[in-house]
DODO-700080 format. One record per atom (N, C-alpha, C): residue in one letter; x, y, z negated. Coordinates in pm, whole numbers, padded with zeros to 5 digits, always signed. Layout:
BEGIN
aXYZ;...
END
This chain:
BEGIN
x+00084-00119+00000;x+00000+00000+00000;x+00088+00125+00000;x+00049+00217+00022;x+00138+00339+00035;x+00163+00401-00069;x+00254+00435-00078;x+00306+00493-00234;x+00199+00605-00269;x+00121+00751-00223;x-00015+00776-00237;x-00073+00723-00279;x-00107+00587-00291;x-00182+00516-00334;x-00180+00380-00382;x-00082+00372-00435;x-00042+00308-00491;x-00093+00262-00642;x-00158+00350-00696;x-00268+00318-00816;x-00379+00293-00800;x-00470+00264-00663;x-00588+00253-00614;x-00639+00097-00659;x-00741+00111-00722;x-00762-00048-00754;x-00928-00058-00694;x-01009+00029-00658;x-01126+00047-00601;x-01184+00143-00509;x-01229+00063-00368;x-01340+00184-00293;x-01459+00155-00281;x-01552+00280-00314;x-01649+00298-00305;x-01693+00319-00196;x-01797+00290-00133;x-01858+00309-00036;x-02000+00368-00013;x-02049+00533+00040;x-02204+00566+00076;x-02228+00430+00154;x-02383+00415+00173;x-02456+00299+00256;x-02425+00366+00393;x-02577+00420+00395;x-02641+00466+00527;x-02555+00566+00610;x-02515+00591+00700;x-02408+00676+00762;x-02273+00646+00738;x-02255+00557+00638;x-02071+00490+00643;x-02086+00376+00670;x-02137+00250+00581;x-02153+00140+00629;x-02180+00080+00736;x-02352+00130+00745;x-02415+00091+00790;x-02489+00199+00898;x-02529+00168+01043;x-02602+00255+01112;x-02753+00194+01084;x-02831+00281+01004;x-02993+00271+01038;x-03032+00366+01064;x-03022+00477+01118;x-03095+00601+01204;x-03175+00563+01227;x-03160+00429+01352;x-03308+00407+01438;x-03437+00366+01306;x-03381+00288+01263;x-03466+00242+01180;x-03566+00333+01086;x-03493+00431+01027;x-03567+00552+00987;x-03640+00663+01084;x-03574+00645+01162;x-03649+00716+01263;x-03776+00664+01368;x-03765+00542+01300;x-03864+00414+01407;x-04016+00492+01279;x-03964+00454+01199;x-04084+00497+01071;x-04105+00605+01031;x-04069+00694+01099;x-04113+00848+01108;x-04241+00877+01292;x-04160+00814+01324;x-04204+00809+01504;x-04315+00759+01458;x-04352+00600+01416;x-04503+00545+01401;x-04595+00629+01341;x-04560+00678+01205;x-04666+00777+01198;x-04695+00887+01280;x-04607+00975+01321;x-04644+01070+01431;x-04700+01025+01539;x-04698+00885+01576;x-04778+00867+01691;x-04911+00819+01625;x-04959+00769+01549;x-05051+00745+01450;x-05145+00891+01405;x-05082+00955+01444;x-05171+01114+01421;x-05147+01158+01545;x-05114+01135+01636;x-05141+01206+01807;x-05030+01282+01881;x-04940+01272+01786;x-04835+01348+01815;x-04699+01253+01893;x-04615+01335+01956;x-04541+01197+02032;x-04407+01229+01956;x-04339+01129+01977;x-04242+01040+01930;x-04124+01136+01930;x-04017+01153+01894;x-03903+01253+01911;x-03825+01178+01905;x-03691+01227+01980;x-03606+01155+02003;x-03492+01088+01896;x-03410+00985+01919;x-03337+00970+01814;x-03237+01053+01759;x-03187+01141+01848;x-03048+01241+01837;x-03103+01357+01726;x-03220+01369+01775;x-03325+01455+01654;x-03313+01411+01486;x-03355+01314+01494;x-03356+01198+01362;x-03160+01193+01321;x-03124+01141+01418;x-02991+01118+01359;x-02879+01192+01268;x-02872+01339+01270;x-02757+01411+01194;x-02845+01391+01038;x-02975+01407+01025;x-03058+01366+00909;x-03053+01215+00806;x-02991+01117+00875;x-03023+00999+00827;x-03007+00982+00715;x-02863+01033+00658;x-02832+01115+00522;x-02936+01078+00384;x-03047+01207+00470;x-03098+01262+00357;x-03244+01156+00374;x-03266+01054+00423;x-03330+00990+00411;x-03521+01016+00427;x-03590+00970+00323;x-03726+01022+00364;x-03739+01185+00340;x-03643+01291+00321;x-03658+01416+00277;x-03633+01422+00459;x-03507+01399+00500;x-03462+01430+00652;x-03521+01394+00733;x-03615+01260+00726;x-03736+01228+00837;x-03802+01290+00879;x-03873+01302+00726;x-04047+01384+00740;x-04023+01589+00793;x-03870+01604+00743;x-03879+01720+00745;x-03817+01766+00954;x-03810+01617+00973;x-03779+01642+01163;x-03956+01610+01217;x-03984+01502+01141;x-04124+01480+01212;x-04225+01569+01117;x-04256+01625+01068;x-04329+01711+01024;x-04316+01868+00956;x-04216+01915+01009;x-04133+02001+00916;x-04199+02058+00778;x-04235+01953+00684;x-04258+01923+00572;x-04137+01918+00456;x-04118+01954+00349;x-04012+01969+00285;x-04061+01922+00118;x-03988+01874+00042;x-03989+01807-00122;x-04081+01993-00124;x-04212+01966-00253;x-04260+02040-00370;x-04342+02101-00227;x-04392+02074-00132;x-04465+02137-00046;x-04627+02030-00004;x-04700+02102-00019;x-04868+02012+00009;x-04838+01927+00085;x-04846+01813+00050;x-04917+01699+00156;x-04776+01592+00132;x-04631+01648+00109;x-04538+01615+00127;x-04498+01486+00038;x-04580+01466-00061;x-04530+01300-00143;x-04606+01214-00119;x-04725+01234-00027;x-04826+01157+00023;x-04777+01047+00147;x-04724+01222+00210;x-04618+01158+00326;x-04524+01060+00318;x-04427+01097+00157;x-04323+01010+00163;x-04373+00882+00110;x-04468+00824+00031;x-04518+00730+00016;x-04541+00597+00133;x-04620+00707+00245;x-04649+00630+00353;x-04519+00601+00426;x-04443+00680+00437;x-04286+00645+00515;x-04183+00551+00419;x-04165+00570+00322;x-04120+00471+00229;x-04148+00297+00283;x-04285+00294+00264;x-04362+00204+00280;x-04370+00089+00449;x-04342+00224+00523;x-04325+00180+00655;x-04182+00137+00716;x-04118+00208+00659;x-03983+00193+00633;x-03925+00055+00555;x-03982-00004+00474;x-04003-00093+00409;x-04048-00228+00493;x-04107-00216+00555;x-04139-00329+00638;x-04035-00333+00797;x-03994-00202+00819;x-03898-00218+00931;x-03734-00211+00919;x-03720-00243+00830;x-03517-00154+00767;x-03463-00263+00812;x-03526-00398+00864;x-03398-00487+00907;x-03405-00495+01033;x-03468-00398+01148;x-03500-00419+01274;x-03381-00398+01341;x-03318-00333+01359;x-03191-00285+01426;x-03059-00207+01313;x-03068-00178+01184;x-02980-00162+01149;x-02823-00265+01124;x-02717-00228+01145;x-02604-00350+01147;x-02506-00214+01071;x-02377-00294+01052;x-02290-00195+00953;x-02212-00150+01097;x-02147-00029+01081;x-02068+00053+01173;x-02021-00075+01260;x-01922-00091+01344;x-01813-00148+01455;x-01708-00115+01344;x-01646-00234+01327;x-01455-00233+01213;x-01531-00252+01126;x-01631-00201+01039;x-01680-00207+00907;x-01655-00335+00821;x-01691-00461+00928;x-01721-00588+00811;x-01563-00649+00835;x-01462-00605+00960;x-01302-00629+00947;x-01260-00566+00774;x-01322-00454+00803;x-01213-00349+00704;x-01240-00379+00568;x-01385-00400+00563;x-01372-00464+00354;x-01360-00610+00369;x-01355-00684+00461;x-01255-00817+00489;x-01091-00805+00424;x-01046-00696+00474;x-00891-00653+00416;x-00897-00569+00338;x-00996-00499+00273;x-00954-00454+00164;x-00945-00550+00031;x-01068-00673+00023;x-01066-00729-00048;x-00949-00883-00050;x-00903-00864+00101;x-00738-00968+00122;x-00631-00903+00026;x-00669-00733+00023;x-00565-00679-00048;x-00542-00659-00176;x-00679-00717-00245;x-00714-00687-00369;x-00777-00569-00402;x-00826-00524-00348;x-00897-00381-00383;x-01025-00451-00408;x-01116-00377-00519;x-01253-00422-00512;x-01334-00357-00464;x-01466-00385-00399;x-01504-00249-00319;x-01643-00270-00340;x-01744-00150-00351;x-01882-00168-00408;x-01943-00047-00317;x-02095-00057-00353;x-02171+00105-00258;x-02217+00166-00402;x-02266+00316-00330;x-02298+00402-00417;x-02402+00443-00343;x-02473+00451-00329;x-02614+00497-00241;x-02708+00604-00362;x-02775+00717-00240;x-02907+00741-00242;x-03023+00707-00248;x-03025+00587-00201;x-03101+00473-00131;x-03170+00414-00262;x-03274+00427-00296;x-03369+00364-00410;x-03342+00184-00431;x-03305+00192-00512;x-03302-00017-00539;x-03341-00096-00467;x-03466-00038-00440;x-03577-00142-00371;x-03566-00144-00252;x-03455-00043-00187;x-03440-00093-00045;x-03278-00121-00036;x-03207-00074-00101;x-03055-00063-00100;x-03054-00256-00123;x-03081-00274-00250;x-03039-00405-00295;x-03080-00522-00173;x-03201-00532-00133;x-03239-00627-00027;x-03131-00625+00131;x-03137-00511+00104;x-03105-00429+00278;x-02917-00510+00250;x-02907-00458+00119;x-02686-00498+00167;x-02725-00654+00104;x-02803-00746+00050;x-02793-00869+00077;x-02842-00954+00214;x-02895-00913+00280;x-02961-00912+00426;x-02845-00892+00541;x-02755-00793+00522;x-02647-00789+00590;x-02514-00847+00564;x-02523-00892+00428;x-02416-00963+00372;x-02239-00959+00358;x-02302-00794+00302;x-02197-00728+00263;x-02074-00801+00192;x-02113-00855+00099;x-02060-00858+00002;x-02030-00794-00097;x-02061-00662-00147;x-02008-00590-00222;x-02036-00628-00395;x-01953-00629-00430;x-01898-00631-00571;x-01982-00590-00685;x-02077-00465-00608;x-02152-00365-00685;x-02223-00287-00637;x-02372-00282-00629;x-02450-00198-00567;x-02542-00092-00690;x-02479+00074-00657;x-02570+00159-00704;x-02682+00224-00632;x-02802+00233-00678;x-02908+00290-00603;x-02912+00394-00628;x-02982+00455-00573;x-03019+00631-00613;x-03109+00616-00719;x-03161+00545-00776;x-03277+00524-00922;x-03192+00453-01031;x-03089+00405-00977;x-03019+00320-01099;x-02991+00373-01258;x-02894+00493-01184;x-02912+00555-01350;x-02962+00692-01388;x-03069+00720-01330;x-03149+00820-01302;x-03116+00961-01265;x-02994+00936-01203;x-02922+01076-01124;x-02905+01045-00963;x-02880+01093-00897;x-02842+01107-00764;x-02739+01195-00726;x-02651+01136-00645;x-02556+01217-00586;x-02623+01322-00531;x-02553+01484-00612;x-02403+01472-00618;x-02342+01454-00745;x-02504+01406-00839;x-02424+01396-00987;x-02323+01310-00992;x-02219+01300-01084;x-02097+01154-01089;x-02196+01040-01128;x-02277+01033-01201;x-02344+00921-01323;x-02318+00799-01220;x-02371+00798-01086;x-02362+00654-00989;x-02227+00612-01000;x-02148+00695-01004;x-02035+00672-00928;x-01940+00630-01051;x-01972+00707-01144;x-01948+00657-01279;x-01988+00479-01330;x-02093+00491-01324;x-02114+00312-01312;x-02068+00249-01243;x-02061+00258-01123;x-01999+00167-01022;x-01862+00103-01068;x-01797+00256-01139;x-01656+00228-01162;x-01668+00115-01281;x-01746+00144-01394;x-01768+00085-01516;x-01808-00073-01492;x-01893-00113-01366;x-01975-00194-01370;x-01803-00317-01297;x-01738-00212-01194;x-01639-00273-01153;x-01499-00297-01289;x-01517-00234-01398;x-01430-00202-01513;x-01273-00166-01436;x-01310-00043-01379;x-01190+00043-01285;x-01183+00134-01372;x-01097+00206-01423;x-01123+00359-01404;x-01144+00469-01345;x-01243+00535-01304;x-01260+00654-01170;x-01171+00695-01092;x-01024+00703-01213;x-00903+00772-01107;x-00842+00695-01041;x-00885+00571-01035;x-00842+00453-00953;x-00913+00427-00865;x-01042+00512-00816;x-01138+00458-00706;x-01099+00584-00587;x-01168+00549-00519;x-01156+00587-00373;x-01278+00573-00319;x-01418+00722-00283;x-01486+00715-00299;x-01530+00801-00106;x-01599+00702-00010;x-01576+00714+00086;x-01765+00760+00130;x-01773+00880+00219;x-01902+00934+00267;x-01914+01003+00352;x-02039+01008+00403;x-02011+01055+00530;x-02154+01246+00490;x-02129+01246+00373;x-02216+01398+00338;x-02148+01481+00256;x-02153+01592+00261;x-02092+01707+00178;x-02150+01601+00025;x-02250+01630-00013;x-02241+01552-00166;x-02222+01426-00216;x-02135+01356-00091;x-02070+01229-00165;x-01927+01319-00184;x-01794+01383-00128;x-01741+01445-00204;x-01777+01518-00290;x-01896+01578-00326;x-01909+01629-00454;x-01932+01616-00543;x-01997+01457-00520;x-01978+01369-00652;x-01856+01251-00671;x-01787+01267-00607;x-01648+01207-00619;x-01554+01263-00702;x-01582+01412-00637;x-01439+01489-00737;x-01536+01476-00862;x-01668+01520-00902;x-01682+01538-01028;x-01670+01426-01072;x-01657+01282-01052;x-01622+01146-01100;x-01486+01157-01145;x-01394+01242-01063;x-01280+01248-01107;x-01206+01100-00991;x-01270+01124-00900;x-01222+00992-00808;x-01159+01059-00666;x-01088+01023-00597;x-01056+01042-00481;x-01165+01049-00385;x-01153+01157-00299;x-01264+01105-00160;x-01235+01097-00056;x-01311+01048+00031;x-01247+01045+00200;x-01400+01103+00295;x-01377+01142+00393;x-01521+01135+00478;x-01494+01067+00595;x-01636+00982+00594;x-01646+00913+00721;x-01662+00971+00817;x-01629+01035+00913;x-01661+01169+01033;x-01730+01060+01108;x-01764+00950+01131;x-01845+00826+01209;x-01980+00840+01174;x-02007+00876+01036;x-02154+00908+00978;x-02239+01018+01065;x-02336+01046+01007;x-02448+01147+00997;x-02451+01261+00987;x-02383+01288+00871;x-02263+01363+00820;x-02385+01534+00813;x-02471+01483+00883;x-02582+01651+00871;x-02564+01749+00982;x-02670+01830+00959;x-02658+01906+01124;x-02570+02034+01091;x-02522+02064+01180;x-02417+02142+01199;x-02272+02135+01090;x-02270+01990+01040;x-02158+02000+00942;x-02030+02022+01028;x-01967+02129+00880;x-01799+02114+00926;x-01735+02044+00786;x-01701+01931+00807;x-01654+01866+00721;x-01491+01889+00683;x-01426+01965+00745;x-01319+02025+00638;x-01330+02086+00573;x-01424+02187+00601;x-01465+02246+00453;x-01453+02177+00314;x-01533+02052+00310;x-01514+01976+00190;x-01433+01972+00174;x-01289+01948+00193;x-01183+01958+00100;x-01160+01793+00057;x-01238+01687+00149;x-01161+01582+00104;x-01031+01543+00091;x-01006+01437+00050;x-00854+01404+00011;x-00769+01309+00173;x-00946+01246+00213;x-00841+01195+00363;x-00973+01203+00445;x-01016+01233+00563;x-01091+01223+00663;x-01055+01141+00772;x-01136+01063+00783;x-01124+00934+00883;x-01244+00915+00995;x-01151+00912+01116;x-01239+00924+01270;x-01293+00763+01283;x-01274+00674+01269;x-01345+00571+01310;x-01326+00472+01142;x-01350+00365+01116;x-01345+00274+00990;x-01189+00255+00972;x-01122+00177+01113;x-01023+00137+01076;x-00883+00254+01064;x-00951+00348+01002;x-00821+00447+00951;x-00822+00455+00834;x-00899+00416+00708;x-00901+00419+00594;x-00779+00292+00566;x-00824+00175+00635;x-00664+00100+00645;x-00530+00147+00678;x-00522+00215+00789;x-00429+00299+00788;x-00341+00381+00667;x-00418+00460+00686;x-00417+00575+00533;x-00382+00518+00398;x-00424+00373+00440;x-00407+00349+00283;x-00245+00231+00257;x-00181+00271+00405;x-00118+00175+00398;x-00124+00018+00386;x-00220+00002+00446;x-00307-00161+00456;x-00234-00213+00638;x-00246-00130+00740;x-00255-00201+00865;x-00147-00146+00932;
END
């Protein structure tokens, strides 16, 4: 491993936009309802810089509806729900993805997710794809959400790492911002979602990586 990193004993991993591509999939269950009320379908490129932010980024492309606004938890109920019955249709993890925690875990690193992503779909969804990971946090787990640390904090605990030993990888401004407040290293996936009009140097991560297999790189792995 590279002397940089040479104390690294864990990476963390966001789901949706690092791991794994489900755009379509969220965007399949935004589309049905809009066509379900008369309205037509929008494209995926629309849906996609959003995937992120999940049923907030759907509803707010297909309905420009927003959290604490009329009609808007009714909505997310029904998209939740629909979403729920379609999340294994076409989502698969990035291209390199299932190589690269193949060798991280040849190398001894332990590696787990940290998600937004509510239990009830995170937990099914990364045993369905067969991750493997070590450790899955949901966005309900310990009743914070990134960009608080608390997820990221468990993850480490649940892995019995210490934070300054993890390596905490995303493809949104608030997975570095709950990394540094973890007190953990971060990286961004520039392959993600990453949000509309992001400039991701701004964040100030610690390494930014163009495709999966540069976090091997970087880390002195390949």
């Amino acid at each position: 491993m590279a002397p940089r990193w040479a104390h690294l004993r864990a990476v963390l991993f966001d789901l949706d936009g690092t791991l794994i591509d489900s755009a379509a999939d969220l965007a399949r269950a935004a589309n049905t309802m809009r066509v379900e009320r008369g309205l037509a379908p929008l494209p995926l490129a629309q849906y996609r810089p959003h995937g992120g932010s999940g049923a907030r980024g759907m509803l707010g492309q297909a309905f420009a509806v927003a959290p604490g606004q009329p009609g808007y938890d009714a909505l997310k109920r029904e998209f939740l729900d629909r979403y729920e019955g379609l999340m294994y249709d076409s989502t698969q993890p990035f291209p390199g993805i299932v190589a690269e925690l193949a060798a991280l875990a040849e190398a001894g690193l332990a590696w787990g997710i940290v998600t937004n992503k509510a239990e009830r779909f995170a937990l099914p969804l990364t045993a369905a794809l067969r991750l493997g990971a070590a450790v899955v946090v949901g966005g309900d787990t310990t009743g914070h959400a990134k960009p608080h640390p608390a997820p990221l904090l468990e993850a480490a605990r649940r892995l019995d790492v210490a934070p300054q030993a993890c390596l905490y990888v995303g493809d949104d401004e608030r997975d570095v911002m709950a990394g540094r407040a973890a007190g953990m290293a971060t990286a961004v996936a520039a392959w993600g979602y990453l949000g509309p009009q992001a400039r991701y140097a701004d964040w100030h991560a610690d390494l930014e990586l163009n495709v999966p297999g540069d976090l091997l790189k970087r880390l002195g792995l390949a």
